[in-house]
C-alpha positions as CSV (number, residue, x, y, z in Angstrom):
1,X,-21.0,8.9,-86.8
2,X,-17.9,11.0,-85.7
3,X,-15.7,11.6,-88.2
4,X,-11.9,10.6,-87.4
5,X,-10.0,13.2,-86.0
6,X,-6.5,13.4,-87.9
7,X,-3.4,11.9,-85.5
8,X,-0.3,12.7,-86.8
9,X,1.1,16.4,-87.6
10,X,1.3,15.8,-91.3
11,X,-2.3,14.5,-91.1
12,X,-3.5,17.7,-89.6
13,X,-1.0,19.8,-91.9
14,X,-3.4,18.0,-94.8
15,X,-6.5,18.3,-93.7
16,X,-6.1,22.3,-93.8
17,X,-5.1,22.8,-97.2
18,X,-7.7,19.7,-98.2
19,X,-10.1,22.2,-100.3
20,X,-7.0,23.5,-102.4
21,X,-5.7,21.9,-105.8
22,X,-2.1,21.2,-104.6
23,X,-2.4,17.5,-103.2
24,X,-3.4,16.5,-106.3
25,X,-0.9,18.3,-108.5
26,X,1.6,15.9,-107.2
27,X,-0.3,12.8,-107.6
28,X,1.9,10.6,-109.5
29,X,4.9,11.1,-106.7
30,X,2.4,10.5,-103.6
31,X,1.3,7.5,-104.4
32,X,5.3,6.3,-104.3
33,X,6.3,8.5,-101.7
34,X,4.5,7.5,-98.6
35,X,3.4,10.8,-96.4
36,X,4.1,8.9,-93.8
37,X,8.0,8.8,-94.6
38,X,7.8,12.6,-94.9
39,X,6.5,12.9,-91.2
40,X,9.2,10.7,-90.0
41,X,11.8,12.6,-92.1
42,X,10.9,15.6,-90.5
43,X,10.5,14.1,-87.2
44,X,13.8,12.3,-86.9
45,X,15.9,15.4,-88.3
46,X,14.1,18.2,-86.1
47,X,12.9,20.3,-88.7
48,X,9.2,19.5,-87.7
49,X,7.4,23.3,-88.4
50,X,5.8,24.3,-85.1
51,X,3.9,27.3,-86.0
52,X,1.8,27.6,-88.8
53,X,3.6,29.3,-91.6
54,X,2.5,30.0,-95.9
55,X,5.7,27.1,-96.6
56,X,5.4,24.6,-94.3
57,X,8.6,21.9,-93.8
58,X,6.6,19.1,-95.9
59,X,6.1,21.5,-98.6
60,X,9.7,22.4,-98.7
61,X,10.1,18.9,-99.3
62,X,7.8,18.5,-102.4
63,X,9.6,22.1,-103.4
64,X,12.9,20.4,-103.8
65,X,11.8,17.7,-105.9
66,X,9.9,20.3,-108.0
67,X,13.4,22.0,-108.5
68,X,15.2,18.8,-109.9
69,X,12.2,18.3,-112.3
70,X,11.1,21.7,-113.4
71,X,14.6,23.3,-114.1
72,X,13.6,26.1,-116.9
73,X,11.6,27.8,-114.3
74,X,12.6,30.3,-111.3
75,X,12.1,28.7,-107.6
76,X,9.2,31.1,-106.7
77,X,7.7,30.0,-109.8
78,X,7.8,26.2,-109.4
79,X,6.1,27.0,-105.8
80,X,3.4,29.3,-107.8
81,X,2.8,26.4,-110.4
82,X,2.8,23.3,-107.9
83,X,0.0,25.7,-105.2
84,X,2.7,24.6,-102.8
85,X,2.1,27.7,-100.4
86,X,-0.7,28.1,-98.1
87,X,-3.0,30.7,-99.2
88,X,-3.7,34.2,-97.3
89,X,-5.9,36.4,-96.9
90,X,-4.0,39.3,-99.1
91,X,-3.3,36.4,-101.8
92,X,-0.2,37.2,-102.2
93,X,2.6,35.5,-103.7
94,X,5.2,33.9,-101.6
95,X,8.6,35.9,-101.0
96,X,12.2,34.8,-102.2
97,X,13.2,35.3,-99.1
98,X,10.9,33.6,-97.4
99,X,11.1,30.3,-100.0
100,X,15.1,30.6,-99.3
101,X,14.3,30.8,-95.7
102,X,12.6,27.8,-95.8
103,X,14.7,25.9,-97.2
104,X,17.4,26.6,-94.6
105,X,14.9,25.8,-92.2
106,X,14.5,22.0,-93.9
107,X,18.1,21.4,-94.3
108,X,19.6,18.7,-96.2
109,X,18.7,16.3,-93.7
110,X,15.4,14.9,-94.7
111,X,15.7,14.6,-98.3
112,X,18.8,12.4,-97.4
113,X,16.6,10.8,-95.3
114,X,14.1,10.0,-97.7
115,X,16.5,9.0,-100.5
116,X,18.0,6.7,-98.1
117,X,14.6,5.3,-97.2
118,X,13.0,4.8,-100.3
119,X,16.5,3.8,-102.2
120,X,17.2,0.7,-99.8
121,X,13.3,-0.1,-100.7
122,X,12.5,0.4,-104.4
123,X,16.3,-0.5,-105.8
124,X,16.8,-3.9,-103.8
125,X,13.5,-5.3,-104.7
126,X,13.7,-4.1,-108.4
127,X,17.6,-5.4,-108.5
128,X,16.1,-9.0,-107.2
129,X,13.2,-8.8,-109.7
130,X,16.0,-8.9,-112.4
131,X,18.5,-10.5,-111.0
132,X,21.2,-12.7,-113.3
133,X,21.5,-16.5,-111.8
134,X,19.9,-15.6,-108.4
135,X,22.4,-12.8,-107.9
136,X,20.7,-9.5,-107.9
137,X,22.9,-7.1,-110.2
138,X,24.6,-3.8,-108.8
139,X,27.3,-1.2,-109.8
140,X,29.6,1.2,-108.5
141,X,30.8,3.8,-109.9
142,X,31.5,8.1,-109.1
143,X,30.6,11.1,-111.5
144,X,31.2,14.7,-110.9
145,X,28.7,17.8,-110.9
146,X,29.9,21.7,-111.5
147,X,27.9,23.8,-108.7
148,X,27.4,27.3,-108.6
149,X,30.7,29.4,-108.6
150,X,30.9,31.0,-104.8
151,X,33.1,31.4,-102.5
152,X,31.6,29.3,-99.7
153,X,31.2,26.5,-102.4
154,X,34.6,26.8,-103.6
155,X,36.0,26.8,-99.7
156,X,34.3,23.5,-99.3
157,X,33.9,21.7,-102.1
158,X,37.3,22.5,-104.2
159,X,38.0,21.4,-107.7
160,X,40.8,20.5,-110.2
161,X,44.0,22.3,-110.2
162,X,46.4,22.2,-113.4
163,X,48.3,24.3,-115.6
164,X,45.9,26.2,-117.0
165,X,44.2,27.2,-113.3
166,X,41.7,25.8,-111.1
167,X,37.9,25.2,-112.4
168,X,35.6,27.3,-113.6
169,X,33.1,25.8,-111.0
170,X,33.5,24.2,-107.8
171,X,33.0,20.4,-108.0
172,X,31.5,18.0,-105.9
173,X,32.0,14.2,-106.3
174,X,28.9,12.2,-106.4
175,X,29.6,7.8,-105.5
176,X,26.3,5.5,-106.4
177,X,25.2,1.7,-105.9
178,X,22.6,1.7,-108.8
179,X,20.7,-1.2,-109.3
180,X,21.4,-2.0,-113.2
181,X,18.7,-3.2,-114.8
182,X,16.4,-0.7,-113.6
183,X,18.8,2.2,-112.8
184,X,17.4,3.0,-109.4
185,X,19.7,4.2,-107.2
186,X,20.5,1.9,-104.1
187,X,22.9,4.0,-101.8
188,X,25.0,7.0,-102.6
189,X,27.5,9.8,-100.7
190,X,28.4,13.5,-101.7
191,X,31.9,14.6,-100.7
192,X,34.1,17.4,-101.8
193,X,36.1,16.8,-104.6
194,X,39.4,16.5,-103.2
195,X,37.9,13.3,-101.4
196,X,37.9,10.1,-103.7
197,X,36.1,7.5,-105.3
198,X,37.5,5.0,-102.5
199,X,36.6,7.2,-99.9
200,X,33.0,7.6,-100.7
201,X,32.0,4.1,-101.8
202,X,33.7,3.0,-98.4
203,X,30.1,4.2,-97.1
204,X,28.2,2.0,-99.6
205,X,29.4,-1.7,-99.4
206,X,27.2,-2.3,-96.5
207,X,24.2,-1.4,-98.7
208,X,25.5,-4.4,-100.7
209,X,22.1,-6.9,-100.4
210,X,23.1,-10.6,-99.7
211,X,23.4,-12.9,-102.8
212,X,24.3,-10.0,-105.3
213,X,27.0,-9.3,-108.1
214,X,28.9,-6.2,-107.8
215,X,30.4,-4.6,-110.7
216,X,32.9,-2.4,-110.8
217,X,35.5,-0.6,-113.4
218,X,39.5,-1.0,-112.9
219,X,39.7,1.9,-110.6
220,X,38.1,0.3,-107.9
221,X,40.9,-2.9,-108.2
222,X,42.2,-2.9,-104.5
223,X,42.6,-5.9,-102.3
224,X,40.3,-3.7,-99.5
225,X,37.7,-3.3,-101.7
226,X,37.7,-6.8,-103.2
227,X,38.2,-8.8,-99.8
228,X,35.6,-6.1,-98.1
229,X,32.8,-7.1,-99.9
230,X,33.0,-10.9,-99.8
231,X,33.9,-11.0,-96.3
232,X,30.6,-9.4,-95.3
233,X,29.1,-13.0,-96.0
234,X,26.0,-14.2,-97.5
235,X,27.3,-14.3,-101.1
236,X,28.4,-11.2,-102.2
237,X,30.3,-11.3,-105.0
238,X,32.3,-9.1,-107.4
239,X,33.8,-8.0,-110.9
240,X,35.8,-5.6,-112.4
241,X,38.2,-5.3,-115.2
242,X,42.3,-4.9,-114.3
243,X,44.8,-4.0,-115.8
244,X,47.0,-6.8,-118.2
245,X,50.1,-5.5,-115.9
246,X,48.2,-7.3,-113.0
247,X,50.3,-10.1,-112.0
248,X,48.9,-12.9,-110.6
249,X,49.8,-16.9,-110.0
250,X,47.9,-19.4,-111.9
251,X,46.6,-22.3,-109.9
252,X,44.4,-24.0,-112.3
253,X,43.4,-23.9,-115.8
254,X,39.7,-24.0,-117.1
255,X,40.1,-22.9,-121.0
256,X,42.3,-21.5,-123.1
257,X,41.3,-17.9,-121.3
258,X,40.0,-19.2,-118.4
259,X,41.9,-19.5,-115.2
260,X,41.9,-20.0,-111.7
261,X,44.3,-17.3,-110.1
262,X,46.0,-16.5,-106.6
263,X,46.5,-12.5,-105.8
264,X,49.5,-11.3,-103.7
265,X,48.2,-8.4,-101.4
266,X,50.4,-5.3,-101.3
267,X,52.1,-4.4,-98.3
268,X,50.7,-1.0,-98.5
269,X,47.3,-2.5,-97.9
270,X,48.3,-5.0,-95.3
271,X,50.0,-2.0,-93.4
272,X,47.0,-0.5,-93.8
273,X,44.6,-2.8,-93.0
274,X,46.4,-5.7,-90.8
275,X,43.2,-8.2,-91.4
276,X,43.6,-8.4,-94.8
277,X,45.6,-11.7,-95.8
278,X,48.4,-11.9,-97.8
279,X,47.2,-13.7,-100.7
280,X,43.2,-14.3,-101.9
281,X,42.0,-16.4,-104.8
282,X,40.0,-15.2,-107.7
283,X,39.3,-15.8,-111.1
284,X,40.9,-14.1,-114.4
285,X,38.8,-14.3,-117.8
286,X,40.5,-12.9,-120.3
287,X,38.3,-11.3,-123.8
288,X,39.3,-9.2,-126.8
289,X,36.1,-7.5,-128.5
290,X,36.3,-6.9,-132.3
291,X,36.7,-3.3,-132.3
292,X,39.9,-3.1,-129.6
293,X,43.7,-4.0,-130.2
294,X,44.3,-6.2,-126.8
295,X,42.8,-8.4,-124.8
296,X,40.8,-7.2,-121.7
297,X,41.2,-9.6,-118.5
298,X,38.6,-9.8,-115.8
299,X,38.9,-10.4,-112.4
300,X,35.5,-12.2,-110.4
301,X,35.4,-13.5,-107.2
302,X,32.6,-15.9,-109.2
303,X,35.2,-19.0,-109.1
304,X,32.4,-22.3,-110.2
305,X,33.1,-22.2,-114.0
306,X,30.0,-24.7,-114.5
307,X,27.6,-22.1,-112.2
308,X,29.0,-19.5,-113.4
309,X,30.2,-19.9,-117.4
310,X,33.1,-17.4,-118.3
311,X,30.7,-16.3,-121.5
312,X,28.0,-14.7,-119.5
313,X,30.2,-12.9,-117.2
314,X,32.0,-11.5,-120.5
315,X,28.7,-9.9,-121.8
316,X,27.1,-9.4,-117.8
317,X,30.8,-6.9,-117.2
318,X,29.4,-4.9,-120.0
319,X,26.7,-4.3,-118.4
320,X,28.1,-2.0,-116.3
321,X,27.6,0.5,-118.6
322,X,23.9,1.4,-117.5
323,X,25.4,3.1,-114.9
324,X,26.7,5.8,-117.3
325,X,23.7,5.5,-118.7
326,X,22.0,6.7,-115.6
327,X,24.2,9.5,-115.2
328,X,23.8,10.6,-118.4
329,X,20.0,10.8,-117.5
330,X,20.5,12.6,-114.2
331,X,22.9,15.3,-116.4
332,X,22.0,15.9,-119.9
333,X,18.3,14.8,-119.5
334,X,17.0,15.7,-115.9
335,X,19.5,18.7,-115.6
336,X,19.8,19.7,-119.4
337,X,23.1,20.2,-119.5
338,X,23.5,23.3,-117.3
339,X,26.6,24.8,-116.5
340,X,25.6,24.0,-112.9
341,X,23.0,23.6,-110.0
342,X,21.3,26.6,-108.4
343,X,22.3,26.7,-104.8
344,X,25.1,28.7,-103.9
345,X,25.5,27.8,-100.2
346,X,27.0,24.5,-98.9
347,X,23.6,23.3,-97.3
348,X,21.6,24.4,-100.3
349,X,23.9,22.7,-102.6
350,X,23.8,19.1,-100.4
351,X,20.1,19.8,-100.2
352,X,19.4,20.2,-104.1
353,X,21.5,17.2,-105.1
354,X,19.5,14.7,-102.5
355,X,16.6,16.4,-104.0
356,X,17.7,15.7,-107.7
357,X,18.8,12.0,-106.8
358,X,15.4,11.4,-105.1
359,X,13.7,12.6,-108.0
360,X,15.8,10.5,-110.1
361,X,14.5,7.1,-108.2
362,X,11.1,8.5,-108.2
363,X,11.0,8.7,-112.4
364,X,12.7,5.8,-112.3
365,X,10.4,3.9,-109.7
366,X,7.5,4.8,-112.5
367,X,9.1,3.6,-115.2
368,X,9.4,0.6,-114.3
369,X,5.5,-0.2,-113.6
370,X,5.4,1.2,-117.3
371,X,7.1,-1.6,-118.1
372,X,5.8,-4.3,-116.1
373,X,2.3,-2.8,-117.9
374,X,4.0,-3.0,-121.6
375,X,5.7,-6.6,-120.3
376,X,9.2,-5.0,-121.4
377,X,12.7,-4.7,-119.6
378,X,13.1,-1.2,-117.7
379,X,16.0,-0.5,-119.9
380,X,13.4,-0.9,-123.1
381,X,11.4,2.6,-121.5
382,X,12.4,6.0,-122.5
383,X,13.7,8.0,-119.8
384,X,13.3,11.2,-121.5
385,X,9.3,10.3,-122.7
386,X,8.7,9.5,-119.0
387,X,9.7,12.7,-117.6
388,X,8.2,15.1,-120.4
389,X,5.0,12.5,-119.2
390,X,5.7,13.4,-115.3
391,X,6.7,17.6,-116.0
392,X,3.0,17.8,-118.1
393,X,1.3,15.9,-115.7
394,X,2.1,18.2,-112.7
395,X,1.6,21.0,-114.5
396,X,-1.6,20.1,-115.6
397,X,-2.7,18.8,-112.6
398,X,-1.7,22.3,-110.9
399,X,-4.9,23.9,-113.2
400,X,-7.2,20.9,-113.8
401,X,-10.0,19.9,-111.4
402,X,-9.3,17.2,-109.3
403,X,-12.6,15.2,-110.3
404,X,-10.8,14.8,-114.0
405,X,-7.6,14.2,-112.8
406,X,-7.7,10.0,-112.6
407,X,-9.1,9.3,-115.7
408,X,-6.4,11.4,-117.5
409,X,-3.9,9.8,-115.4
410,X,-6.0,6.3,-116.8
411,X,-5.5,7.5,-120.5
412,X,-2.3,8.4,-120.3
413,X,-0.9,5.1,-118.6
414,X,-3.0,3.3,-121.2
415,X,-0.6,4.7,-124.0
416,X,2.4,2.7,-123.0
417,X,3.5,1.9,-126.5
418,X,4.7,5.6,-126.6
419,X,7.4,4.9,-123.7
420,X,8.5,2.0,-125.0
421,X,11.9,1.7,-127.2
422,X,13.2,-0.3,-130.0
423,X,15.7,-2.9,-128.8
424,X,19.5,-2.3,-128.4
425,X,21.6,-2.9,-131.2
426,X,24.4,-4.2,-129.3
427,X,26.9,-4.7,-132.5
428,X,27.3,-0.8,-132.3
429,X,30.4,0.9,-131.1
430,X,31.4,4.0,-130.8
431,X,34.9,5.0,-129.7
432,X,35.0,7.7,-126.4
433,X,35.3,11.1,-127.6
434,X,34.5,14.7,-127.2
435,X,32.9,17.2,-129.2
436,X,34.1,20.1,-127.9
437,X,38.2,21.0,-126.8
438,X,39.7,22.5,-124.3
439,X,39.1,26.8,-125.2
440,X,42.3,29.2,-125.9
441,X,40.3,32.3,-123.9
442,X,40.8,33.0,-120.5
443,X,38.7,31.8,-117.8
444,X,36.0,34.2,-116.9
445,X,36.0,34.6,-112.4
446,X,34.1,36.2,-109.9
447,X,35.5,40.1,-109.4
448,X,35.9,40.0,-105.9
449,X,38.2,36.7,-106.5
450,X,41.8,38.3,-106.7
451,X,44.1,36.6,-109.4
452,X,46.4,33.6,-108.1
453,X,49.8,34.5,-107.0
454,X,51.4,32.2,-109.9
455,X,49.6,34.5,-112.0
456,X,51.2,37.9,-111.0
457,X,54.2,36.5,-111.0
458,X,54.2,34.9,-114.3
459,X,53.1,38.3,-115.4
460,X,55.9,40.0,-113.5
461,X,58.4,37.5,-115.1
462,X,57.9,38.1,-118.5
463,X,58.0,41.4,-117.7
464,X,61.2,41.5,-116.1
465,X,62.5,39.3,-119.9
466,X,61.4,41.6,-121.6
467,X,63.1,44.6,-119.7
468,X,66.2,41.7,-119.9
469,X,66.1,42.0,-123.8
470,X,65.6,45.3,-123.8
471,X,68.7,45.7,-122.0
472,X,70.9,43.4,-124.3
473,X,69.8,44.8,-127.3
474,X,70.4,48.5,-126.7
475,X,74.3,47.5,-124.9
476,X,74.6,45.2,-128.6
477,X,73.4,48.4,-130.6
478,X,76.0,50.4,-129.0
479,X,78.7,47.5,-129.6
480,X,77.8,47.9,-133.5
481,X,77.7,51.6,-133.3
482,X,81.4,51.6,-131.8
483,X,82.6,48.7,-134.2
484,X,81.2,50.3,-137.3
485,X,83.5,53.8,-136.2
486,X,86.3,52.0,-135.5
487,X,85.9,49.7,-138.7
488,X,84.2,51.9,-140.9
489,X,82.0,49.9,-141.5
490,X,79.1,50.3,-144.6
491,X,76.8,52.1,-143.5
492,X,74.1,49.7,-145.3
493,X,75.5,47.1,-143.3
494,X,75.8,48.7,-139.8
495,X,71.3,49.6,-140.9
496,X,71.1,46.1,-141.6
497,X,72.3,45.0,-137.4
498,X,70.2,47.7,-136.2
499,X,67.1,46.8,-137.7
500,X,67.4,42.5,-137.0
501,X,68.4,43.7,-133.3
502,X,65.0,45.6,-133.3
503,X,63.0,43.5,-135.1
504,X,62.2,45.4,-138.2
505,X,61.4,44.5,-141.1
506,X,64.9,44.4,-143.3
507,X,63.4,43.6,-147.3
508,X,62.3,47.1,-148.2
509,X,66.1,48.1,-147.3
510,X,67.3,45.5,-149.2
511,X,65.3,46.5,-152.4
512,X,65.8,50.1,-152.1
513,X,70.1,49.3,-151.5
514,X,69.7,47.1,-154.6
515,X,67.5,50.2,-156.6
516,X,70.0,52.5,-155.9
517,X,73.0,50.3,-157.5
518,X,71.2,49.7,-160.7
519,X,70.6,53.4,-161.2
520,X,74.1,53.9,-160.3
């Protein structure tokens, strides 16, 4: 029988490298991340590799993800301990250059590719699995991420401006649609900083799946947000939290808290947007929790008090907290806290944080057949445990032989119990604070960045007052000088003006005047 020759290019790029360990170092991620979707990636973006090289394009790939995950190690490491290069005859380890090289090559293309087509996959079907009253549960919300500090990054990507000077890095503004149950991430854009949280999530609201709830802090309270999502159709609602300032007409009464309300569209937004109408109904609940001083009002497009009791969309808004939950695990858990991300080129940058946000789904995607194993929510699964789990298994799988490789993987998913947390104790609170303030030293910048112009001149300006005072005091010490001759003035009182015009010291010239007296 003839064996089946392979078809497609990634096929063929497989079947070379079949007798090395590096296939089944990433084991737990391939069986998610179809190789097939790789292919396409590459395919669709035109950074297919033509000519054999040690890095191929669909390595790059797997390299990426290894850099979101493995983030204590050097790059040319992480390729060492995933075998992602192609071996040579020499054995020879890859070059930096060459890894960086590659990666130029890839682009940022395909992993946005990928994240796009595995996100609209494994977060819609997970947000429908656990979804509140038929309506599938999403959230909305932007974070921030320091990159590295160069000049190309700082060009592009900007940062905050205040008093005390721009930055210490350059900042780049990250949007999500995070399913919230499972945290898997749905949709999401990267922007510069200067653009905004409106801006970005303008590029998400189509990702919205029908008959979902949407939910949303204050900040994103704006009649072409609001009326944007529901008039896409096939019941997509919404809610957020406003402000008590809001006005708003009451047209009906359900409860004490509980009201049916019509909203006046600005005229801003009308100009705007002349669709938009100039009123739209909704429905305000207002709440006060035991810990705060007012009440809190919210604002749903969910307007069926019976369908929809004003209780459970109290406790479901809270829920929008998992998704600062879920950036907490992308930033202190994934990234450990570092100052900022290793690329320090625009396209390396876009590149790493597609990379980071697809291994975030990934960890995510395995958590939650952990807990469809251990018959427990996803939010009941240690984040943390699961990717210590995932960083040992690839780096054992890089050594091991593959014949031992599934019955470890067996054990190891047989220990569920370890992944699986207490349950939430939901009387807690804890108010929002920081640990650490705002430092009195000065901020530390590249050499070759000269110093702000407001700089030199505030430098120049206190220079200049201080020549100023200079100049006064000296013309009032000669005023002095020429009263006490023409007065005859004491001389211990003409010392006494000199020394508070320069600033000296005037008690041990007291005590010696007063030393000299009692002798006398």
């Amino acid at each position: 029988m003839v064996a089946k020759q392979p078809t497609s290019w990634l096929e063929r790029a497989l079947s070379e490298t079949a007798g090395h360990p590096h296939p089944e170092t990433l084991e737990t991620f391939r069986r998610h991340l179809d190789s097939a979707w790789i292919d396409q990636a590459l395919e669709c973006t035109g950074t297919m590799t033509l000519r054999k090289r040690r890095l191929p394009a669909e390595q790059v790939v797997w390299l990426v993800l290894g850099m979101a995950l493995i983030r204590d190690r050097p790059i040319q490491e992480v390729v060492r301990k995933l075998e992602l290069a192609l071996p040579n005859d020499a054995d020879t380890p890859v070059a930096c250059s060459a890894i960086a090289q590659a990666r130029q090559r890839v682009g940022e293309e395909p992993l946005r590719w990928l994240f796009e087509r595995t996100a609209s996959r494994w977060a819609h079907r997970s947000a429908r699995r656990h979804a509140w009253r038929d309506l599938a549960l999403y959230g909305v919300d932007g974070t921030c991420m320091r990159v590295a500090d160069s000049e190309v990054n700082r060009t592009h990507f900007g940062g905050t401006e205040g008093p005390r000077g721009d930055s210490g890095y350059p900042l780049v503004r990250i949007v999500t649609l995070m399913a919230l149950r499972s945290h898997l991430l749905a949709a999401a854009d990267i922007g510069p900083y200067r653009e905004g949280e409106h801006a970005l999530a303008s590029a998400l609201w189509d990702s919205i799946s029908p008959d979902s709830l949407t939910i949303m802090d204050r900040g994103f309270f704006s009649a072409a947000v609001l009326l944007g999502i529901t008039r896409r159709g096939e019941n997509r609602q919404w809610l957020l939290r406003v402000k008590s300032s809001a006005k708003m007409r009451v047209l009906k009464s359900y409860g004490p808290r509980d009201k049916l309300v019509e909203m006046t569209v600005s005229t801003d937004a009308r100009r705007k947007d002349p669709s938009l109408p100039k009123v739209f109904v909704a429905r305000a609940i207002s709440h006060q929790r035991p810990d705060s001083d007012g009440e809190q009002r919210l604002l749903t497009s969910l307007i069926d008090p019976v369908l929809y009791p004003a209780s459970e969309i109290v406790d479901l808004y809270h829920e929008r907290w998992e998704l600062e939950l879920g950036y907490d695990e992308i930033k202190t858990h994934m990234l450990e806290r570092e100052e900022s991300i290793r690329s320090r080129t625009v396209s390396g940058v876009m590149q790493e944080l597609w990379g980071i946000l697809l291994a975030f789904n990934l960890v995510r995607l395995e958590m939650t057949h952990i807990a469809e194993q251990a018959r427990v929510p996803p939010s009941r699964i240690s984040f943390l445990t699961a990717l210590r789990w995932i960083r040992d298994e690839w780096l054992w799988c890089a050594v091991a032989s593959p014949g031992s490789i599934p019955a470890k993987l067996k054990r190891m998913r047989e220990k569920v119990a370890q992944f699986v947390l207490p349950p939430r104790r939901s009387e807690r609170r804890y108010p929002r604070v920081v640990k650490i303030k705002m430092s009195k030293f000065k901020r530390k910048r590249p050499k070759t960045r000269p110093l702000a112009p407001k700089k030199v001149f505030h430098r120049n300006y206190r220079r200049s007052k201080r020549s100023a005072i200079g100049t006064v005091k000296r013309r009032s010490i000669s005023f002095v000088m020429a009263k006490s001759t023409s007065a005859r003035l004491d001389s211990r009182v003409l010392s006494y003006s000199l020394l508070r015009m320069r600033n000296l010291p005037i008690q041990p010239l007291v005590r010696s005047t007063t030393q000299r007296r009692g002798r006398t």
